[in-house]
C-alpha positions as CSV (number, residue, x, y, z in Angstrom):
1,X,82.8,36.8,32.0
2,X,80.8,38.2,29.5
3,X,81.9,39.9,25.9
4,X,80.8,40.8,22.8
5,X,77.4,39.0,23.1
6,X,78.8,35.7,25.0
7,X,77.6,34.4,27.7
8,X,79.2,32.4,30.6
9,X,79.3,29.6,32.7
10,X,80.7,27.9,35.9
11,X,81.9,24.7,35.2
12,X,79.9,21.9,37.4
13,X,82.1,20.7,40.3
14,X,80.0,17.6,41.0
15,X,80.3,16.4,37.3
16,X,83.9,15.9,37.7
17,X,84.7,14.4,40.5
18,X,84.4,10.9,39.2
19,X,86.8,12.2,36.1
20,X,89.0,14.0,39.0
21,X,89.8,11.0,40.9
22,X,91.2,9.0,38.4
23,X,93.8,11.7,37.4
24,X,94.1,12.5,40.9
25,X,95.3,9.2,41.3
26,X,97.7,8.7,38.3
27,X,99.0,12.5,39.7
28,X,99.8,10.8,43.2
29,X,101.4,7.6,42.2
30,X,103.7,9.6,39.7
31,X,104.8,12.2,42.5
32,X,105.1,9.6,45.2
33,X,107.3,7.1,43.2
34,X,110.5,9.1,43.7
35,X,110.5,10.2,47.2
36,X,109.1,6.4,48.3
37,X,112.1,5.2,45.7
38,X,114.7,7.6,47.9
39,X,113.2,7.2,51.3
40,X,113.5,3.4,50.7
41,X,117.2,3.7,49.7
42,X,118.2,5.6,52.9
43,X,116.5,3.2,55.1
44,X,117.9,0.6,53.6
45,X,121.7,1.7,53.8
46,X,121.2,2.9,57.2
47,X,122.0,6.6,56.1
48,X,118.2,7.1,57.5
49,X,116.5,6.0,60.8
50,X,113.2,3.4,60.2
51,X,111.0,6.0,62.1
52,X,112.6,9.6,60.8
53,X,112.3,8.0,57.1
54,X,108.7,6.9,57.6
55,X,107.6,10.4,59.2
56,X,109.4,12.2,56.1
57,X,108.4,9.6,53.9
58,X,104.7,9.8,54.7
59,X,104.4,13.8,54.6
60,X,106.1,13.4,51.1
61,X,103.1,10.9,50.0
62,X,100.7,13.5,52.2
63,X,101.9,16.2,49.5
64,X,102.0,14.3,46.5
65,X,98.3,13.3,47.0
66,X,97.0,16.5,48.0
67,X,99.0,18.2,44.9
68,X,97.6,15.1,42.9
69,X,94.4,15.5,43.9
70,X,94.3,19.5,42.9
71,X,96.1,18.7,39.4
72,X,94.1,15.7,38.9
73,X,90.9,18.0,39.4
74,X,92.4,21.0,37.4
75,X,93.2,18.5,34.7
76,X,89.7,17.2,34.5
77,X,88.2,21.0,34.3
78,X,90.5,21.9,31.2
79,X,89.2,18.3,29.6
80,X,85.9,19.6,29.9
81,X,86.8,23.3,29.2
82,X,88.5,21.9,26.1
83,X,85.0,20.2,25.1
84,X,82.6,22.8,25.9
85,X,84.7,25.3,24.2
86,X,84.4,22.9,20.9
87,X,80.7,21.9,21.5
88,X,79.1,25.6,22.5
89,X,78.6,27.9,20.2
90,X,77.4,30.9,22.0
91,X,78.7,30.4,25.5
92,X,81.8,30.5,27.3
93,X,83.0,29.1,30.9
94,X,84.5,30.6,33.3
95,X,87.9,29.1,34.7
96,X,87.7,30.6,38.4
97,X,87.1,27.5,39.7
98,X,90.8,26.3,38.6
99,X,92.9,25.7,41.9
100,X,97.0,25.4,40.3
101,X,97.8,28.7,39.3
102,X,99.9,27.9,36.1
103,X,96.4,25.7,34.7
104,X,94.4,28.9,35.6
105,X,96.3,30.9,33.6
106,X,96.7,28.4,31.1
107,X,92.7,28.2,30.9
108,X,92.1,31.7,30.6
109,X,94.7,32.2,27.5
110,X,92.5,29.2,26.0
111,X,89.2,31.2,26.5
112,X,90.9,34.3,25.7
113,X,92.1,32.4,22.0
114,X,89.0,30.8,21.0
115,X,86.7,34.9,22.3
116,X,89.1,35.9,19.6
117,X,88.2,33.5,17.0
118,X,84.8,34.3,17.6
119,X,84.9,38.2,17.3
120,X,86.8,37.4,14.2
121,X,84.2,35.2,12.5
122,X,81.3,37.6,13.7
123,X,83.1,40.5,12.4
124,X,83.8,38.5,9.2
125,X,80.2,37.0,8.8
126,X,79.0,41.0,9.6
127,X,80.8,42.2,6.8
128,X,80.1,38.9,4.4
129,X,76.3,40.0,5.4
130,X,77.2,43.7,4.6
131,X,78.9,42.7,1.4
132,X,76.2,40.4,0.5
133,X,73.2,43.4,0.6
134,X,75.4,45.5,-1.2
135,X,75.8,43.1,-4.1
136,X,71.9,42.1,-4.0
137,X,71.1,46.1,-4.2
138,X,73.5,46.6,-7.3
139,X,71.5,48.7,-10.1
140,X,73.1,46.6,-12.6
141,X,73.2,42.7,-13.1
142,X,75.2,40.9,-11.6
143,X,76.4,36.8,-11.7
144,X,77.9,34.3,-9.7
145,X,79.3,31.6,-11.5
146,X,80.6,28.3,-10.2
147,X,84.3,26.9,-11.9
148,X,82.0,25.0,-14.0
149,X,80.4,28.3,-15.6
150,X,76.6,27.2,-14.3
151,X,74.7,30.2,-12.1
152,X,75.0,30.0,-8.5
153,X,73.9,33.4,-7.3
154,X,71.9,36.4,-9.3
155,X,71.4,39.8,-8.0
156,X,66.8,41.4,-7.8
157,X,68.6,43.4,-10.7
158,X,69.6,40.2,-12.8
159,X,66.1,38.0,-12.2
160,X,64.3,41.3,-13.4
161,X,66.4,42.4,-16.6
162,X,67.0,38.4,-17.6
163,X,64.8,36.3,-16.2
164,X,64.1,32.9,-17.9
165,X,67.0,34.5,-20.3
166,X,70.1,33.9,-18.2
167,X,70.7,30.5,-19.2
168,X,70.5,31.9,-22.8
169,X,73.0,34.6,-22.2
170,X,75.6,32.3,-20.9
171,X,75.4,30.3,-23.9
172,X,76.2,33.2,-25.6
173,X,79.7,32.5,-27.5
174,X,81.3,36.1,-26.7
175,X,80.5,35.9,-22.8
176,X,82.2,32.2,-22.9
177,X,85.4,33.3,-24.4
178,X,85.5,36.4,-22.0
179,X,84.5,34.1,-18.9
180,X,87.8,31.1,-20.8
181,X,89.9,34.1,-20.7
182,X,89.0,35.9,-17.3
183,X,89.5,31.9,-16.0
184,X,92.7,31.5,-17.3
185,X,94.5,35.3,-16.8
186,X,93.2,35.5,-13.3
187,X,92.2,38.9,-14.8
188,X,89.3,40.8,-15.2
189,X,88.1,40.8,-18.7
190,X,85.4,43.2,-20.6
191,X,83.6,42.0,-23.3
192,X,80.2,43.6,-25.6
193,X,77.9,41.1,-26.4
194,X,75.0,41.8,-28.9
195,X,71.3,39.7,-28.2
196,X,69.3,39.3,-30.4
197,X,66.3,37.3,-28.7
198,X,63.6,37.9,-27.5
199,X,64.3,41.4,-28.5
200,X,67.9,43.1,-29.7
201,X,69.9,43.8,-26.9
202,X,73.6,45.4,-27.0
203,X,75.6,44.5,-23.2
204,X,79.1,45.4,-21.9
205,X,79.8,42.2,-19.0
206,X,82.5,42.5,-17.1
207,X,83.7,38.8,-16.1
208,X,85.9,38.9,-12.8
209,X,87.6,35.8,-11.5
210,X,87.5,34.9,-7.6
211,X,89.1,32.3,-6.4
212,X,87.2,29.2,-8.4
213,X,84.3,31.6,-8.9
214,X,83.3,34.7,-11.4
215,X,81.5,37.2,-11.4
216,X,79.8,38.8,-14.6
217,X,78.6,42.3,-14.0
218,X,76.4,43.4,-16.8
219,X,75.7,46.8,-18.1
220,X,72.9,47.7,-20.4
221,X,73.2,49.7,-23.3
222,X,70.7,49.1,-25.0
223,X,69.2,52.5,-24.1
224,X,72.3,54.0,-25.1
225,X,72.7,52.3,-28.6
226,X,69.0,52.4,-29.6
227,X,69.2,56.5,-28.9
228,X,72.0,57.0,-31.4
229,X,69.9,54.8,-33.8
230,X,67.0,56.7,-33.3
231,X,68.4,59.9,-33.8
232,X,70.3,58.5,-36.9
233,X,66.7,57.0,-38.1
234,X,65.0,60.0,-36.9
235,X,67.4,62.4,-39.5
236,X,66.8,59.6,-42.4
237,X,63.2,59.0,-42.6
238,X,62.0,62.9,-41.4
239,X,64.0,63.9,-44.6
240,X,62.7,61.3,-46.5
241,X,59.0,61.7,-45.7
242,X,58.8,65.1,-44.9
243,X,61.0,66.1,-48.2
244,X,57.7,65.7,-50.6
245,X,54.9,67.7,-48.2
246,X,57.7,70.6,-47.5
247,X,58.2,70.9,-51.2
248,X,54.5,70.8,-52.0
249,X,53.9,73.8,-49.3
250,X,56.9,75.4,-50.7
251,X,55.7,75.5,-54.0
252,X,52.1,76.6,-53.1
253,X,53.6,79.5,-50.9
254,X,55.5,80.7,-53.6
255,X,52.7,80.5,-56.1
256,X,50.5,82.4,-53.6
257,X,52.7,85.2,-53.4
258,X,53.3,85.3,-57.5
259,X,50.6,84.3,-59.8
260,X,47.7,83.8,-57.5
261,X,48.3,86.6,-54.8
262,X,45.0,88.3,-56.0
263,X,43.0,84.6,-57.0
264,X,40.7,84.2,-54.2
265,X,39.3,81.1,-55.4
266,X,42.9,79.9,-55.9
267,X,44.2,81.1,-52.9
268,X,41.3,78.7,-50.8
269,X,42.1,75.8,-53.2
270,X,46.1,75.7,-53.1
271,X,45.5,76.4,-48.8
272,X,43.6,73.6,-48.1
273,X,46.0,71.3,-49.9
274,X,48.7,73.2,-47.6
275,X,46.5,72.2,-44.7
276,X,46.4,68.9,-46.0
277,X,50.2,68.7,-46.5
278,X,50.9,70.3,-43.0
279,X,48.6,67.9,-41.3
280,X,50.3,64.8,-43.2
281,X,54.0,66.2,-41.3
282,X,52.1,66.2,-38.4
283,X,51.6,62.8,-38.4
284,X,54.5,61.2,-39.6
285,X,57.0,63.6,-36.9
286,X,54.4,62.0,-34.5
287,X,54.9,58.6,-35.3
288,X,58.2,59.1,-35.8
289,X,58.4,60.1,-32.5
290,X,56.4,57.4,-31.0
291,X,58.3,54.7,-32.8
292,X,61.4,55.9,-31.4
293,X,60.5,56.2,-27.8
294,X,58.8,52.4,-27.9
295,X,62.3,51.0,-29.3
296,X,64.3,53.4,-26.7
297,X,62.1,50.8,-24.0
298,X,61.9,48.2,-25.7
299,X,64.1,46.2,-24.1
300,X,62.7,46.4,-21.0
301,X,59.4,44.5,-20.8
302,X,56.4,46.4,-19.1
303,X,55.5,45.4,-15.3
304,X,52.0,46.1,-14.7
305,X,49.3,44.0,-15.2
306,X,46.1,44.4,-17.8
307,X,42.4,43.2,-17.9
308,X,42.2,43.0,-21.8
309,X,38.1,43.5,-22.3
310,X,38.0,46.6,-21.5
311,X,40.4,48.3,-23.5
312,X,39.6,46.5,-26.4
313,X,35.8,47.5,-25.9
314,X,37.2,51.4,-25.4
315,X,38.8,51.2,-28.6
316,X,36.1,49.6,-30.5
317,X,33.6,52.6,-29.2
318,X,36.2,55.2,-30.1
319,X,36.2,54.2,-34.0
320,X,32.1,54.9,-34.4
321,X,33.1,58.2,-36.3
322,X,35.0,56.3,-38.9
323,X,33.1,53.4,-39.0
324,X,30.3,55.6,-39.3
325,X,32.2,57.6,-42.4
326,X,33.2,54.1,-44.3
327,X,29.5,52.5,-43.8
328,X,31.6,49.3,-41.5
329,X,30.5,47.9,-38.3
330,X,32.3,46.3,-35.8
331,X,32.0,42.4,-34.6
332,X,33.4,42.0,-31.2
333,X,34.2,38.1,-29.8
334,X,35.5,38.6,-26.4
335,X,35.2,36.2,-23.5
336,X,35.3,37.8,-20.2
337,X,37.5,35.0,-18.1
338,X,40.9,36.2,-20.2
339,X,44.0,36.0,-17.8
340,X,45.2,39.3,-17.2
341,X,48.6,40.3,-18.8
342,X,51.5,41.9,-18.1
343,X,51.4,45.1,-20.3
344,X,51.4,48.8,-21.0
345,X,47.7,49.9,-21.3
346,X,48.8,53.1,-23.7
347,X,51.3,51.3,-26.0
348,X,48.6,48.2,-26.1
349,X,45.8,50.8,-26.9
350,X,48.4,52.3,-29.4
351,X,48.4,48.4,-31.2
352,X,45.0,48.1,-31.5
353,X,44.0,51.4,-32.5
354,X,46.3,51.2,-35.4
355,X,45.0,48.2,-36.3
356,X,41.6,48.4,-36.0
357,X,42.7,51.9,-38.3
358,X,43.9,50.1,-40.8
359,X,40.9,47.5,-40.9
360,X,38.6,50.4,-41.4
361,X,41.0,52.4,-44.2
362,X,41.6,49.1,-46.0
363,X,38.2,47.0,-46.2
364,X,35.3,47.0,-48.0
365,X,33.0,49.7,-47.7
366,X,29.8,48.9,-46.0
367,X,31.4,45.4,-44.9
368,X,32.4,44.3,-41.7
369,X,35.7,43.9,-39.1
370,X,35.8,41.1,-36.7
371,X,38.0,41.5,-33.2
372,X,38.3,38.1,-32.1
373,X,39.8,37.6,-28.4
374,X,41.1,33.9,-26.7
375,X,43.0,32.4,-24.3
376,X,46.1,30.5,-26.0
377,X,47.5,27.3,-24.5
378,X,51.4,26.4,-25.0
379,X,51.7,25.0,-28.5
380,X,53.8,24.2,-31.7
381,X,53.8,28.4,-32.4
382,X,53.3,29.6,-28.5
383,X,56.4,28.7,-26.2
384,X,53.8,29.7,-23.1
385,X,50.7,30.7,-22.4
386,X,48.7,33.7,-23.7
387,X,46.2,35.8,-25.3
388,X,45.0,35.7,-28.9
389,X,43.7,38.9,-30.5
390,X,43.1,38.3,-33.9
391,X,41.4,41.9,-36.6
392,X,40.1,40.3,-39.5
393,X,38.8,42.6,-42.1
394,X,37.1,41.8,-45.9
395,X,38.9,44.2,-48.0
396,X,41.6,43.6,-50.8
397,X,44.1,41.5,-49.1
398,X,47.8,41.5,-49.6
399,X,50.1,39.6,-51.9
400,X,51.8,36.4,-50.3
401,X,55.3,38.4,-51.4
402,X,54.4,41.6,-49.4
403,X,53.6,40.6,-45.8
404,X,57.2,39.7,-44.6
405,X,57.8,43.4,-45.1
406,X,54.7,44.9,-43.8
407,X,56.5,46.3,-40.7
408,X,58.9,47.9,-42.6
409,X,58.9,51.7,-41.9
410,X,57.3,53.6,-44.9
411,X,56.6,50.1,-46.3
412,X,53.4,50.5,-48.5
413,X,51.8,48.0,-51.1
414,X,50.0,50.6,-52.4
415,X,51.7,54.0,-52.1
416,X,49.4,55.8,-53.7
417,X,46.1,54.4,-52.0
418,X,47.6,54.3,-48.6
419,X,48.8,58.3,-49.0
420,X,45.2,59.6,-49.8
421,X,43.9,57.5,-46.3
422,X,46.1,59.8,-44.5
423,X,48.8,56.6,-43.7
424,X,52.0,57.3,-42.7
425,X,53.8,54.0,-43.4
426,X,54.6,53.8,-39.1
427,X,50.9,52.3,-38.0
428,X,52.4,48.3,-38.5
429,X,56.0,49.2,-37.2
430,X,55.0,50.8,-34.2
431,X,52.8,47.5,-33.7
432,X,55.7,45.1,-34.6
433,X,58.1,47.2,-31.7
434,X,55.4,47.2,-28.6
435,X,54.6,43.7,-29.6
436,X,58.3,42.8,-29.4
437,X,58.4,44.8,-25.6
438,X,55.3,42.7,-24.4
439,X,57.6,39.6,-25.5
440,X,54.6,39.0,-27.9
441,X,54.1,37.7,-31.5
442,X,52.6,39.3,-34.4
443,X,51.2,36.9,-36.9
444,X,49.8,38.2,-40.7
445,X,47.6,36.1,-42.7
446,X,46.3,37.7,-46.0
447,X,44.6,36.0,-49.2
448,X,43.9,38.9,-51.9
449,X,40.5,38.9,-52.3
450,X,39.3,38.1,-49.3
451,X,41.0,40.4,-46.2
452,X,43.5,40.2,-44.1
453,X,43.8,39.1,-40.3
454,X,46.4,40.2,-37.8
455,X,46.6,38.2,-34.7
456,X,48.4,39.6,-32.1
457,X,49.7,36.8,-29.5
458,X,50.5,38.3,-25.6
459,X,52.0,35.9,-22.9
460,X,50.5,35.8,-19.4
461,X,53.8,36.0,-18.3
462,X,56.9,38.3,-19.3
């Protein structure tokens, strides 16, 4: 019979007939032994006639061996029912072909026992399967850990936020106490955890212990924490920046509306510099808020891919008005067989503008900027391979003792100089930060005097 997806089959008469007989015959001598034993007795002490006793004696034999013959046969299906039940694992036989009722029914309970066993496992595997999808499709990460705390299993969530990391994270000192203590509670157990390479990171994993295994479910927050820092940051440096331009209008305002509300001449005067003033706001609210949405991301590296040439070409072309203004030309080195890269084309155009910015603001006048673009091989400063973009220019360079804090915010060697460019103190952060998404490098090299390069290293792969 057929059920749930199982086939059947009629067991092969032919094929046991030579296992039939044998049992057959061990069946026959058993059940003839007794009445041969009686039979033999009665003839013997003349309770039975010679020919009566034979006549009885040799229908008893007649039964035994036809009932042998039947139990011997039934005996020999369920050996084979027994085996084809073990060795199939999709089909079932049938037992019609069973002739002793009580062997029949004793089949069909066996068949019936092991359909069972099989619905069970199917419906088990079916929700193992089920269980298993639902796991894999998990927004968050998630981690299946053998008893000796190595990675068995990761969820498309977990090779995307972690990648090459995971093995980092485990060796992470908070997660091993959590997974030590979730081991030995049998409990779940909750625990932050703060990263701080390749780029900050602030995690709540949950470590839950199954059986030998555990599970580390892992919830980002990075998002989370670097909003509440940005809007902390955001409230500090706006008032800081902005506090020196709003004063400056302030007081022109109010000195337009007193002593110089009938000086024309001074009224065009002081309203350029408000101009001015309002303009410099402008910029540093904008960078300000550009800084803040790269670190809200930052955590999360950028999935498309880039063809560097291009954009670098796009950008150069954009600067002719300035270089124009500041008498400085341009040098471009860039081979056209780069790898491509994974990258965000805006934030990346954002990096090189402000560079190539700052190049122009800061060097010589009438001098000239190189762009210089390679392929880098794994090295002694590269952990994998990349791209190299190095902006040299040939203006004043910067003291040994200042670079380490170039990508300060508001940082400035020269306040004063960097002010009257129109700088906001932001350009170099913002660089440092979408460096840092791109899992990248920023190196500074400087000799006063002479210029100042900054290479910018970008790996093929996040």
């Amino acid at each position: 019979m057929a059920d749930a997806g199982l086939t059947t089959k009629t067991l092969n008469d032919k094929a046991l007939s030579d296992k039939a007989w044998p049992a057959a015959l061990a069946f026959f001598l058993a059940l003839g032994a007794l009445p041969t034993i009686i039979f033999g007795l009665l003839v013997a002490f003349h309770e039975l006639a010679l020919l009566p006793g034979l006549i009885s004696w040799g229908i008893c034999l007649t039964v035994a061996l036809g009932f042998g013959i039947l139990l011997g046969r039934d005996m020999a299906v369920m050996a084979q029912l027994v085996r084809s039940l073990r060795m199939s694992p999709d089909e079932l036989p049938k037992t019609t072909n069973l002739a002793v009722p009580g062997m029949r029914l004793l089949g069909q309970e066996a068949i019936n026992l092991v359909r069972a066993e099989r619905l069970n496992q199917a419906r088990a595997s079916d929700r193992s399967a089920a269980d298993h999808a639902l796991l894999e499709r998990l927004p968050d990460p998630l981690l299946r850990l053998n008893d000796s705390g190595a990675v068995i299993w990761r969820n498309a969530s977990a090779i995307a936020t972690f990648g090459m990391e995971t093995a980092a994270l485990l060796r992470h000192p908070d997660l091993r106490a959590a997974l030590g203590e979730a081991t030995s509670s049998g409990t779940p157990v909750r625990q932050s955890i703060a990263l701080t390479v390749p780029v900050p990171r602030h995690l709540d994993a949950t470590v839950i212990p199954v059986g030998g295994l555990a599970y580390v479910l892992i919830a980002d927050r990075t998002r989370e924490r670097n909003v509440e820092k940005m809007r902390a940051d955001f409230i500090a440096n706006s008032s800081h920046e902005l506090r020196t331009p709003l004063a400056s209008l302030i007081g022109f305002i109010e000195t337009l509306r007193g002593p110089a509300a009938d000086d024309v001449e001074a009224q065009q005067r002081f309203l350029g510099i408000m101009a001015e003033q309002a303009h410099r706001m402008q910029r540093v609210i904008e960078d300000l808020l550009s800084l803040s949405r790269i670190e809200i991301n930052e955590h999360q590296p950028p999935e498309t891919v880039l063809f560097l040439p291009p954009l670098l070409e796009r950008i150069a072309a954009g600067m002719e008005p300035m270089l124009q203004t500041n008498h400085t030309r341009i040098e471009l080195s860039i081979p056209a067989d780069l790898p491509r890269i994974p990258a965000d084309a805006d934030q990346l155009a954002q990096v090189f503008t402000n560079l190539l910015d700052n190049a122009i603001k800061y060097g010589k006048r009438n001098g000239c900027i190189k762009v210089i673009a390679a392929t880098a091989s794994t090295d002694d400063r590269f952990a994998a391979n990349g791209v190299l973009v190095s902006v040299t220019d040939d203006g004043a360079g910067i003291a040994r003792e200042n670079i380490p804090r170039l990508t300060e915010r508001f940082y400035r060697v020269d306040k004063g100089r960097s002010r009257s460019v129109g700088g906001t103190g932001l350009g170099l952060a913002i660089v440092k930060h979408v460096v840092n998404r791109h899992r990248g490098r920023l190196l500074i090299d400087s000799v006063e005097g002479q210029g100042t390069t900054f290479t910018v290293w970008l790996p093929t792969r996040p």
